[in-house]
N, C-alpha and C positions, 0 to 999 in steps of 0.2 A: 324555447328550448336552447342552449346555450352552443355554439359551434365545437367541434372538435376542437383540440389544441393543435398549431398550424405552427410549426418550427419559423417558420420564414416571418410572421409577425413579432413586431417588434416590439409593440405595445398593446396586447391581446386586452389590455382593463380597456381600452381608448376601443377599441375596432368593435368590442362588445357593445359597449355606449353606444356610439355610431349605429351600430347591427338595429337595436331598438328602437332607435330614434328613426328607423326607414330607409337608412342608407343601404344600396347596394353593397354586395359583401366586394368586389373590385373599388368602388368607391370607399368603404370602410377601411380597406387596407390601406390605401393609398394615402388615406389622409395619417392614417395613424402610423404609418412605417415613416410619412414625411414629420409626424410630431416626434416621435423615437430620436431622428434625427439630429432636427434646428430645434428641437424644443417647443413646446404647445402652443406658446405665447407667438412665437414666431411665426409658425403655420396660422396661427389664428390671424395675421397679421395681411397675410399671402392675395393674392386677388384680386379679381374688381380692375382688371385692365382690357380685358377683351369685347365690352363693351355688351350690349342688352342684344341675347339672339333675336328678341324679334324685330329688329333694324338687319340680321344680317341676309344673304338672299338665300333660298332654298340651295342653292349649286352651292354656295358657301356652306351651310349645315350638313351637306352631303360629306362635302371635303372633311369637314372636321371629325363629323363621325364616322367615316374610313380610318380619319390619322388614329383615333382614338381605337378602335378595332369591335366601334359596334356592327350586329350584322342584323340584316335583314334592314334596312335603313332607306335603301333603295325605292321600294313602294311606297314611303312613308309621306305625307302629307307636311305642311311646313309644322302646322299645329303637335302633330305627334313627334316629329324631328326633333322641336324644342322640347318637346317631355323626355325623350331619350334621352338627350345631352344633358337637359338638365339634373336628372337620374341615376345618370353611369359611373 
């Protein structure tokens, strides 16, 4: 079923795509308002510096998914941690 139309998206064909493929709709935007921007190619280009979560330590995947504003995070196990950040 396709989302509403959302003034604030930049590139609703990109964030649709995303939506299908499993992305969360925070995650979907984000990549497709950062493609709108520097352009697809660019964004595609993006990442791959913060190294593999599962070397980082649970107090570390807490912090990150705080900065990030997931919630309920706190009970979470290391295993489910990384599925959240991965996710979001």
């Amino acid at each position: 079923m396709p989302e509403k139309k959302n003034p604030s998206l930049k590139d609703p064909e990109l964030y649709e795509e995303l939506r299908e493929d499993g992305a969360s709709k925070q995650k979907a935007a984000r990549i497709s308002n950062a493609a709108a921007k520097k352009g697809r190619s660019e964004v595609g280009r993006k990442g791959g510096k913060s190294g593999d979560y599962d070397d980082w330590s649970v107090a570390r995947l807490k912090a990150r998914a705080k900065e990030i504003g997931l919630k309920g995070y706190s009970d979470k196990r290391k295993s489910e941690l990384i599925s959240a950040l991965r996710n979001s």
